[in-house]
Z-matrix of the N, CA and C atoms (Angstrom, degrees):
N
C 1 1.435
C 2 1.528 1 111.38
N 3 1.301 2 125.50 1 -10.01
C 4 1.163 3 127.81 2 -156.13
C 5 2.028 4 86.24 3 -107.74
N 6 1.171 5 143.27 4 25.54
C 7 1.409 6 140.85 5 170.82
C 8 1.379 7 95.41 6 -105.13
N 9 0.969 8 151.18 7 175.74
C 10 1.714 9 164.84 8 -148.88
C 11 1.842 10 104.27 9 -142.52
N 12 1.878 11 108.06 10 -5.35
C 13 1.657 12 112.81 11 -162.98
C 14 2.037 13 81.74 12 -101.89
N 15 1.228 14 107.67 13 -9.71
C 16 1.848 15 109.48 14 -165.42
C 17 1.499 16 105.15 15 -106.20
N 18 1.410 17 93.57 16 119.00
C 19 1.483 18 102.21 17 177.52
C 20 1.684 19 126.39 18 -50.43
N 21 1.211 20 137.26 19 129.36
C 22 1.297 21 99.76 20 -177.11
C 23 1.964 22 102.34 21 -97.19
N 24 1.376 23 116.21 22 170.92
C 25 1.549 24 109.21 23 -175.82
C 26 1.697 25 129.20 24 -57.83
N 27 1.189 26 99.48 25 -15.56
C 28 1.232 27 98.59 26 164.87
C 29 1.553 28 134.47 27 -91.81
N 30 1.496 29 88.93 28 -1.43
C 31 1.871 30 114.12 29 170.63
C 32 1.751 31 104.63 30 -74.15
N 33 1.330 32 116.82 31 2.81
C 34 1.367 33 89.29 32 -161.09
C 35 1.630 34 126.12 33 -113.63
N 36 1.033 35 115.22 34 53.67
C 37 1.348 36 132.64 35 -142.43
C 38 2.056 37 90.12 36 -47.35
N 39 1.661 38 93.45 37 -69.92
C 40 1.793 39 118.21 38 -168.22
C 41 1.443 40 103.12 39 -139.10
N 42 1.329 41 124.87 40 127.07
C 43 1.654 42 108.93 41 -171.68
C 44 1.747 43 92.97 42 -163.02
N 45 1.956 44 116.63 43 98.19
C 46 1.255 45 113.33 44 -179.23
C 47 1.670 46 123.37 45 94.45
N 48 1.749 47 98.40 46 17.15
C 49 1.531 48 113.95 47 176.63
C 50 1.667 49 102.73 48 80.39
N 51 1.043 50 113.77 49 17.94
C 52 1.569 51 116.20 50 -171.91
C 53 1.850 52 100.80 51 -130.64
N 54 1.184 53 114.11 52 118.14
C 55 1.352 54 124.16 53 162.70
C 56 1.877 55 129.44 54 -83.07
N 57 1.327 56 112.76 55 119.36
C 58 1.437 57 122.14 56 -156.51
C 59 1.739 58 99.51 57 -85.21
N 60 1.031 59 119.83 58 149.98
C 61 1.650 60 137.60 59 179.76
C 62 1.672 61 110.20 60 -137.97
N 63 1.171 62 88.25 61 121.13
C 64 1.643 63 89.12 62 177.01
C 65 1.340 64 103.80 63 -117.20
N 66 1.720 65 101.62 64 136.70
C 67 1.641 66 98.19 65 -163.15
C 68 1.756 67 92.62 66 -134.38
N 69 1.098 68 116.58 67 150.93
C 70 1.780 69 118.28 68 -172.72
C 71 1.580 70 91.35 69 -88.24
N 72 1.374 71 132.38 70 137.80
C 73 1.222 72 153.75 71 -150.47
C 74 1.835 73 90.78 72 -97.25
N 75 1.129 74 107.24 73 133.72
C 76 1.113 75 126.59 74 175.70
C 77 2.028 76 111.49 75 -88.05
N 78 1.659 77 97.74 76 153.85
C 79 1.448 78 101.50 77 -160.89
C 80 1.853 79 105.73 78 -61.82
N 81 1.325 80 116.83 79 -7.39
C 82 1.531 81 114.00 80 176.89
C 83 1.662 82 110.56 81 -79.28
N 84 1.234 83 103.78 82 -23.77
C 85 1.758 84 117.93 83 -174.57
C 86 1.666 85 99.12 84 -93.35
N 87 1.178 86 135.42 85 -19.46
C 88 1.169 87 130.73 86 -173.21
C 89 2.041 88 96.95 87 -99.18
N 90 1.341 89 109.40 88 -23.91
C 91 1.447 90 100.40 89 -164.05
C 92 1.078 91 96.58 90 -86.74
N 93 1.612 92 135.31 91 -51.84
C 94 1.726 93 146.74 92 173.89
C 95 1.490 94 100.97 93 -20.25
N 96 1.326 95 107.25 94 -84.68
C 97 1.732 96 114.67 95 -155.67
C 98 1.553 97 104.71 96 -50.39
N 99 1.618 98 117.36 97 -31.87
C 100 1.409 99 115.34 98 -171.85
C 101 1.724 100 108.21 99 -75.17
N 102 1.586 101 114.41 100 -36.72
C 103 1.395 102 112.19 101 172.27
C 104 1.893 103 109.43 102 -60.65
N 105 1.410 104 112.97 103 -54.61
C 106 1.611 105 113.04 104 170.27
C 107 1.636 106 96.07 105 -43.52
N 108 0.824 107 147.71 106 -18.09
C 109 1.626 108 128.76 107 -159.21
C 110 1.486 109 92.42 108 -117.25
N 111 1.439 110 130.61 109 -37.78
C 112 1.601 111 118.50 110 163.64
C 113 1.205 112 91.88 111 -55.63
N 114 0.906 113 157.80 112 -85.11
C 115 1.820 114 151.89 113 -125.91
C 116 1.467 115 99.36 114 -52.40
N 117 1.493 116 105.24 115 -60.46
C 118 1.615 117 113.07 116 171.33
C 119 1.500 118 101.76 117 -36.65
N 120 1.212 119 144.84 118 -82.39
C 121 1.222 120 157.16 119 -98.88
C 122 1.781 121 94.35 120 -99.92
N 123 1.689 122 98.79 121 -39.35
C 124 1.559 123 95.30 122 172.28
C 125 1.174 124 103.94 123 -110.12
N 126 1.059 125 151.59 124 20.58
C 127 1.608 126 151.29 125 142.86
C 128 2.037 127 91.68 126 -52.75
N 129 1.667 128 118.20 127 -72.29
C 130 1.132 129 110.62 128 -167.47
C 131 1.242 130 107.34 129 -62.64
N 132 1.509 131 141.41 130 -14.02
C 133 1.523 132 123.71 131 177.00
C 134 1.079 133 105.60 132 -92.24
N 135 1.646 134 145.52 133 33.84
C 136 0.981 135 120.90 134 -179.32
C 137 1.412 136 105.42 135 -91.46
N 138 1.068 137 129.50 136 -35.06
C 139 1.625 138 112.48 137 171.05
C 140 1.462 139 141.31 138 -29.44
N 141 1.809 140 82.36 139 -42.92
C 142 1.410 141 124.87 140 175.31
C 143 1.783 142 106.93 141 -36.98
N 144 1.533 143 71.47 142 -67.64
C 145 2.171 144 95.37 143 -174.47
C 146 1.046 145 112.80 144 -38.66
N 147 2.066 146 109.54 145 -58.42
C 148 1.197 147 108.98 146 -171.91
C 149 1.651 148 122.78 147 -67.35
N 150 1.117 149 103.12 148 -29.76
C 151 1.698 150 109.44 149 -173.20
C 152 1.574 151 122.91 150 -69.35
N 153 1.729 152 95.69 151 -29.65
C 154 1.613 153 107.73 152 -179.86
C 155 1.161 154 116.82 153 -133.14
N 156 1.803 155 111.48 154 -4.39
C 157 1.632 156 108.38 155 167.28
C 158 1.883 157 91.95 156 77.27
N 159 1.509 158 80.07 157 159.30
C 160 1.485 159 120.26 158 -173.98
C 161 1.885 160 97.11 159 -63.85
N 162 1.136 161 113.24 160 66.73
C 163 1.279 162 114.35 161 -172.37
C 164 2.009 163 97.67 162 -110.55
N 165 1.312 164 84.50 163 -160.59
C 166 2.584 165 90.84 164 167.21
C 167 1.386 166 91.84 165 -96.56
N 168 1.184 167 149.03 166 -48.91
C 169 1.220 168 116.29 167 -177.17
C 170 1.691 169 130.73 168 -57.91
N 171 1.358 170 116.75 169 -36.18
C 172 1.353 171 122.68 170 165.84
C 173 1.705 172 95.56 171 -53.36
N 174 0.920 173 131.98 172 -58.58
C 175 1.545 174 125.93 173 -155.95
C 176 1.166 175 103.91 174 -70.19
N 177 1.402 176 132.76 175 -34.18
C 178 1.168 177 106.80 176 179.66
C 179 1.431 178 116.45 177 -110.19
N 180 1.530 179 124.20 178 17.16
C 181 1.485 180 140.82 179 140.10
C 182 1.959 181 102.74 180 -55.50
N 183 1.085 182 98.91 181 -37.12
C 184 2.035 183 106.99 182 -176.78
C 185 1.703 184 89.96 183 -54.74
N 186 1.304 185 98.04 184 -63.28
C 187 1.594 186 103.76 185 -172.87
C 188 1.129 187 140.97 186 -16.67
N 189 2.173 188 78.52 187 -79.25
C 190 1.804 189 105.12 188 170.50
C 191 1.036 190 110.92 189 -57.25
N 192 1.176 191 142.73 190 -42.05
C 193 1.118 192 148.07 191 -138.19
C 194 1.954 193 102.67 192 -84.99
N 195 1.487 194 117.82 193 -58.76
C 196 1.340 195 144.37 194 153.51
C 197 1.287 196 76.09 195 -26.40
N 198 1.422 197 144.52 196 -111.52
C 199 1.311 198 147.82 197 -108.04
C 200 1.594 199 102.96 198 -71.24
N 201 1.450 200 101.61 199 -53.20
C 202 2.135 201 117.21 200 175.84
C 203 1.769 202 98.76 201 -39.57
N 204 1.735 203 104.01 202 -48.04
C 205 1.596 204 96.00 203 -168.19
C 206 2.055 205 110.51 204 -78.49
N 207 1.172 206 85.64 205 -4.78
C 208 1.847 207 94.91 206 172.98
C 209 1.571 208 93.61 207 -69.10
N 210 1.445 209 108.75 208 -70.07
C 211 1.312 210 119.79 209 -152.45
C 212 1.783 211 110.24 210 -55.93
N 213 1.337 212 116.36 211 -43.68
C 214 1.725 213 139.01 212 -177.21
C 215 1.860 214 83.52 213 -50.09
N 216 1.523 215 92.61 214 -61.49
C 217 1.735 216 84.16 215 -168.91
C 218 1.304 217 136.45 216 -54.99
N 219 1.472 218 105.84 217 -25.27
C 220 1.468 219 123.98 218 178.89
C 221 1.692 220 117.59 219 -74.21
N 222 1.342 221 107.61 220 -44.84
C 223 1.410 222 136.96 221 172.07
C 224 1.741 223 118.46 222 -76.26
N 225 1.324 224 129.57 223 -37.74
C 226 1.348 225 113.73 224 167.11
C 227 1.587 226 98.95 225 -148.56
N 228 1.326 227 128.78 226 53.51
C 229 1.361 228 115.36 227 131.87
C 230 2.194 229 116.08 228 -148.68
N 231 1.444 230 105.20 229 38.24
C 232 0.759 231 105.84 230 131.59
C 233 1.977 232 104.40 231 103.83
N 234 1.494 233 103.72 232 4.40
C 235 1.192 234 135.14 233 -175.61
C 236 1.545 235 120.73 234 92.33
N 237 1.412 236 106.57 235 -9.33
C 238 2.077 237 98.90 236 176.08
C 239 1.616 238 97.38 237 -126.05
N 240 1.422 239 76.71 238 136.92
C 241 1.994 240 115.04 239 176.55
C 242 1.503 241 93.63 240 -73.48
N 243 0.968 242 95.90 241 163.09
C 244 1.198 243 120.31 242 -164.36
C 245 1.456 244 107.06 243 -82.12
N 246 1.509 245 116.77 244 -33.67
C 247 1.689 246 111.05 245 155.39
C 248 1.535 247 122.68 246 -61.85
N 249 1.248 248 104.77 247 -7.86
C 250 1.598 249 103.66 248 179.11
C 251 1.727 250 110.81 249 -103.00
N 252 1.514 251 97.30 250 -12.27
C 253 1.338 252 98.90 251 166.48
C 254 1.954 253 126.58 252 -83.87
N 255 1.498 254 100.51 253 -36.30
C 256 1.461 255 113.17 254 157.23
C 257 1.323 256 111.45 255 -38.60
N 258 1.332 257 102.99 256 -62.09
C 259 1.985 258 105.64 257 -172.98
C 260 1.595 259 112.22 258 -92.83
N 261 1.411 260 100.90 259 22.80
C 262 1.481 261 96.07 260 179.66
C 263 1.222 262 128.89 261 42.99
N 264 1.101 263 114.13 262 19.21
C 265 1.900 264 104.74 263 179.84
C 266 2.015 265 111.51 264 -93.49
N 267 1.169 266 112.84 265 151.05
C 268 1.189 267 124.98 266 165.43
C 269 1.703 268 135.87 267 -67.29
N 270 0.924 269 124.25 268 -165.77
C 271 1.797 270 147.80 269 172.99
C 272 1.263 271 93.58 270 -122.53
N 273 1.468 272 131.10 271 114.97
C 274 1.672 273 124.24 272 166.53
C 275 1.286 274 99.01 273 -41.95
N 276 1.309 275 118.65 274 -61.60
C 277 1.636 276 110.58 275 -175.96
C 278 1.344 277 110.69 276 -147.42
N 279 1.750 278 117.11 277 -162.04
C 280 1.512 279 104.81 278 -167.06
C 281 1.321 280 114.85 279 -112.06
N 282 1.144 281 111.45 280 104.00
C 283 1.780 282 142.32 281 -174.27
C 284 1.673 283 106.95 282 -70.82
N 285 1.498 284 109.51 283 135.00
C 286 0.996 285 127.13 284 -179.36
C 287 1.654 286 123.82 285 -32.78
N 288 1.526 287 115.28 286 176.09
C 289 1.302 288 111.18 287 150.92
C 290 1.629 289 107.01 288 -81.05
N 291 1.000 290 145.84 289 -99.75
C 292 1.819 291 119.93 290 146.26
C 293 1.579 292 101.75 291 60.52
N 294 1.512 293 99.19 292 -105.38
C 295 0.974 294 100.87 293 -157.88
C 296 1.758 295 123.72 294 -77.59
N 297 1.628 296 105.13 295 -20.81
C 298 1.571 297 109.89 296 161.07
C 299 1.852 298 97.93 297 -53.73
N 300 1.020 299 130.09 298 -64.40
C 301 1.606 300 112.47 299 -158.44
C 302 1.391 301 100.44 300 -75.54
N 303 1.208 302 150.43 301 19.76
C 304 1.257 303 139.79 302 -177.77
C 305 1.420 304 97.73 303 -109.78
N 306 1.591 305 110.99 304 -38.32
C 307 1.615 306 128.31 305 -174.82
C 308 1.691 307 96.64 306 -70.62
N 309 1.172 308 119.96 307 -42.15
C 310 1.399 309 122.72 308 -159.63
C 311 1.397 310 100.65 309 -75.89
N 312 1.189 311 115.17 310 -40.05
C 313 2.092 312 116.55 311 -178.30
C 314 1.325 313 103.52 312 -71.26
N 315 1.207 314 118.96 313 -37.19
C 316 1.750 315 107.36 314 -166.01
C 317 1.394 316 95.64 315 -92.15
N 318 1.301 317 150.49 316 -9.60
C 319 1.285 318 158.37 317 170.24
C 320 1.263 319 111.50 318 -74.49
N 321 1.924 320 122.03 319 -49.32
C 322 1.386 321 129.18 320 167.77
C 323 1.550 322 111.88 321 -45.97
N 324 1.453 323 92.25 322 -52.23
C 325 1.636 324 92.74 323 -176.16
C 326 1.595 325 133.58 324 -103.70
N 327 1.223 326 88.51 325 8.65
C 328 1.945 327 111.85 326 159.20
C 329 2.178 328 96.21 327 -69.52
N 330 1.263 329 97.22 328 -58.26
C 331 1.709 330 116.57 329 170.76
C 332 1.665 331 107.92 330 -32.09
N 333 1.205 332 90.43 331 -79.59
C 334 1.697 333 98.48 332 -167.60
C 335 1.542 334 103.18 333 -44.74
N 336 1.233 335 137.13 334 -22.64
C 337 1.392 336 128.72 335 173.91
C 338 1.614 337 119.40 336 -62.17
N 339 1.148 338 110.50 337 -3.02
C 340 1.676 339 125.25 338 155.97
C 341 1.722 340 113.45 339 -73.84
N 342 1.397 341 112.46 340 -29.09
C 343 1.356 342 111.64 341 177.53
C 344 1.139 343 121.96 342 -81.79
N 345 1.709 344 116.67 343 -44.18
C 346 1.435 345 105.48 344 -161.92
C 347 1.873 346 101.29 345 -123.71
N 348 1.514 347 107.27 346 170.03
C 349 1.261 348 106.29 347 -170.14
C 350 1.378 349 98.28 348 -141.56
N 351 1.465 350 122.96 349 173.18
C 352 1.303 351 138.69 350 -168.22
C 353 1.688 352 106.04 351 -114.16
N 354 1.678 353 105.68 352 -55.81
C 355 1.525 354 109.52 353 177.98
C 356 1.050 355 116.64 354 -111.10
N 357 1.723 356 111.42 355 -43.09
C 358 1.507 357 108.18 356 -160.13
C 359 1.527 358 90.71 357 -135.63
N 360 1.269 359 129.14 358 -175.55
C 361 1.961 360 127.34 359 166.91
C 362 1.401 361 101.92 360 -77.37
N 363 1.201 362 104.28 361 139.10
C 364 1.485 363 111.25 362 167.51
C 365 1.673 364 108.92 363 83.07
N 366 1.211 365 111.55 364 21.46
C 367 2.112 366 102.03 365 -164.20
C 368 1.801 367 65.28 366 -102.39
N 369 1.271 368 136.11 367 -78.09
C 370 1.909 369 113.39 368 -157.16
C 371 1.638 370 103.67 369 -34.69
N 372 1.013 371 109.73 370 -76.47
C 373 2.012 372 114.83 371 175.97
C 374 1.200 373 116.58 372 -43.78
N 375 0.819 374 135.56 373 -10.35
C 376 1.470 375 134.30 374 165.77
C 377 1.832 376 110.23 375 -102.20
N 378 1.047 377 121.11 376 -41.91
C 379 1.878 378 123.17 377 157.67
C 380 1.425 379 105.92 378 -77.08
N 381 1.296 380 138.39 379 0.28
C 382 1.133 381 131.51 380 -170.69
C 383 1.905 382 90.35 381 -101.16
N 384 1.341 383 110.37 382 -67.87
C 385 1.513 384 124.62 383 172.14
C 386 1.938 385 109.84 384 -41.95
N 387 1.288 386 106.60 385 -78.50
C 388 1.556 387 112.81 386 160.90
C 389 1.536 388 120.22 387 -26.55
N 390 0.917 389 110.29 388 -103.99
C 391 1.465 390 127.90 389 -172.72
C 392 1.831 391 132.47 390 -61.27
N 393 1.646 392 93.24 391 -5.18
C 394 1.819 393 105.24 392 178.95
C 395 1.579 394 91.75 393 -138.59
N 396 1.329 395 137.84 394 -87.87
C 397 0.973 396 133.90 395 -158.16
C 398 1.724 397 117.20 396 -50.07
N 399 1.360 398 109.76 397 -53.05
C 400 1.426 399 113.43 398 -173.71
C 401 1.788 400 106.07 399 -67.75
N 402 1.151 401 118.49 400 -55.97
C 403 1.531 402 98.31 401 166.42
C 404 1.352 403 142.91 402 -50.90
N 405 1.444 404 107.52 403 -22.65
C 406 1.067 405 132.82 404 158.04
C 407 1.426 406 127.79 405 -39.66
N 408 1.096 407 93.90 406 -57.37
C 409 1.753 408 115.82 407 -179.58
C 410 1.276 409 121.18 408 -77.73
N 411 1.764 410 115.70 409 -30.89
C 412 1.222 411 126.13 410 178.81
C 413 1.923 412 102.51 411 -82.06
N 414 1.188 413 113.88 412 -34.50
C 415 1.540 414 109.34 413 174.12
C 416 1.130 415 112.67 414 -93.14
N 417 1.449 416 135.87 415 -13.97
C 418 1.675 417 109.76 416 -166.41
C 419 1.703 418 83.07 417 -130.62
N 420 1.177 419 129.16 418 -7.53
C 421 2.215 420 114.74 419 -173.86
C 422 1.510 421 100.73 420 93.47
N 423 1.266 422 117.81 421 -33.79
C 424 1.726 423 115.64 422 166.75
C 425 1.302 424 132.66 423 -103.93
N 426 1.305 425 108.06 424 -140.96
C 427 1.619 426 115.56 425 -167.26
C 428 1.573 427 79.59 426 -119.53
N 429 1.756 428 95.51 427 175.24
C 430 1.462 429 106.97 428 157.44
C 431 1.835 430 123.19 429 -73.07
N 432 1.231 431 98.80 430 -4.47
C 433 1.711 432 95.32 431 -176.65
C 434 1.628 433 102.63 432 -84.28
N 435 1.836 434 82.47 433 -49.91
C 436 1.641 435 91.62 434 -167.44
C 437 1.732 436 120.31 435 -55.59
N 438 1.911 437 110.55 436 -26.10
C 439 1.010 438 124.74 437 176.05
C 440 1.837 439 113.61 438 -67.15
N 441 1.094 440 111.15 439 -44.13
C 442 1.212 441 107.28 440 -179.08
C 443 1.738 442 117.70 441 -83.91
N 444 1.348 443 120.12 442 -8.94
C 445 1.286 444 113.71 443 -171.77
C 446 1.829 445 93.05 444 -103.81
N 447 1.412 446 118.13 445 10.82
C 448 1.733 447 97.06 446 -154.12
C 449 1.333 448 137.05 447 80.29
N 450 1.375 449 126.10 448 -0.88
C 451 1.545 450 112.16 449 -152.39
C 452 1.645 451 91.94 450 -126.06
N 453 1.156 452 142.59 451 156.47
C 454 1.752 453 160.77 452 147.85
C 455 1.044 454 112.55 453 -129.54
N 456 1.402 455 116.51 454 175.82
C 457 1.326 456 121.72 455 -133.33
C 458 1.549 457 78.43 456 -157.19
N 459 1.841 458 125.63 457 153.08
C 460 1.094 459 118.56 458 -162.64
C 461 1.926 460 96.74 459 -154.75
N 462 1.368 461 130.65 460 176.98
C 463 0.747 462 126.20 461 150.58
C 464 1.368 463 119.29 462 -123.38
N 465 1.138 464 122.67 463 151.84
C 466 1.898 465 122.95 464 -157.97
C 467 1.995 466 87.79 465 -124.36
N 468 1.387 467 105.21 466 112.39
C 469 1.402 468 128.04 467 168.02
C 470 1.460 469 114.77 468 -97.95
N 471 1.315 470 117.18 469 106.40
C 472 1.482 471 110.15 470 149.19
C 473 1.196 472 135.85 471 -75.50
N 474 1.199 473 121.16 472 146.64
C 475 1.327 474 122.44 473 -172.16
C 476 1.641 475 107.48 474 -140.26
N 477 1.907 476 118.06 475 133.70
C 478 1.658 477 101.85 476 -170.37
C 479 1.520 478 105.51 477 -73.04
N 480 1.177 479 114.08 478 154.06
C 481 1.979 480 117.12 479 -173.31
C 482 1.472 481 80.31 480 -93.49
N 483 1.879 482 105.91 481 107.43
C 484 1.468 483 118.74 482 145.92
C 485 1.742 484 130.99 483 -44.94
């Protein structure tokens, strides 16, 4: 998005007999790409696991690690992870450095609520999903990261111009 030859999504009225729709991504399209991107995140710690076991350093190697593959993505492939490429959804548009690292910390650590727990496994990620993210999405079109850094995420529908 950052070449001047790349449309950005709000460029796209009709382009090739095909008419563009920009639609705000719903909380099933926002939750997908982030689970594809945990997989990533513990795909690369698995060495981790094996060498030192399900200990705090693996978990928060899960972390760093999540956050490095935020940052790689932002920096050389062009702003979408690869879970956002599965579900095809977009960046409404092209958001700062700013606001990528502001999006990327509260996203790291929206994440890490898959690691650690209070009572049982899964009670942070499950009040984290429940009680912040999903309301979130139903009142503001985003997440809590995306809300506080500025940034959403969209899906782009073509449709043929009858």
């Amino acid at each position: 998005m950052r070449d001047k030859k790349i449309l950005h999504i709000e460029q796209l009225p009709q382009i090739d007999g095909m008419k563009y729709e920009v639609k705000t991504t719903n909380a099933l399209e926002k939750l997908l790409p982030s689970f594809f991107n945990a997989i990533i995140a513990f795909g690369l710690a698995t060495p981790i696991l094996i060498v030192f076991g399900p200990n705090l350093y693996w978990r928060l190697s899960v972390i760093l690690l999540f956050g490095l593959y935020e940052t790689f993505i932002f920096i050389f492939q062009k702003d979408r992870c690869f879970g956002m490429k599965i579900m095809d959804t977009y960046w409404r548009s092209h958001y700062t450095h700013r606001q990528h690292l502001l999006y990327n910390i509260f996203y790291t650590l929206s994440f890490a609520t898959v690691l650690f727990y209070i009572w049982f496994p899964l009670d942070l990620l499950i009040f984290n999903l429940l009680c912040i993210q999903l309301p979130m999405v139903l009142f503001t079109g985003t997440t809590l990261h995306g809300y506080l850094s500025g940034m959403h995420t969209v899906k782009v529908i073509q449709k043929p111009i009858a």
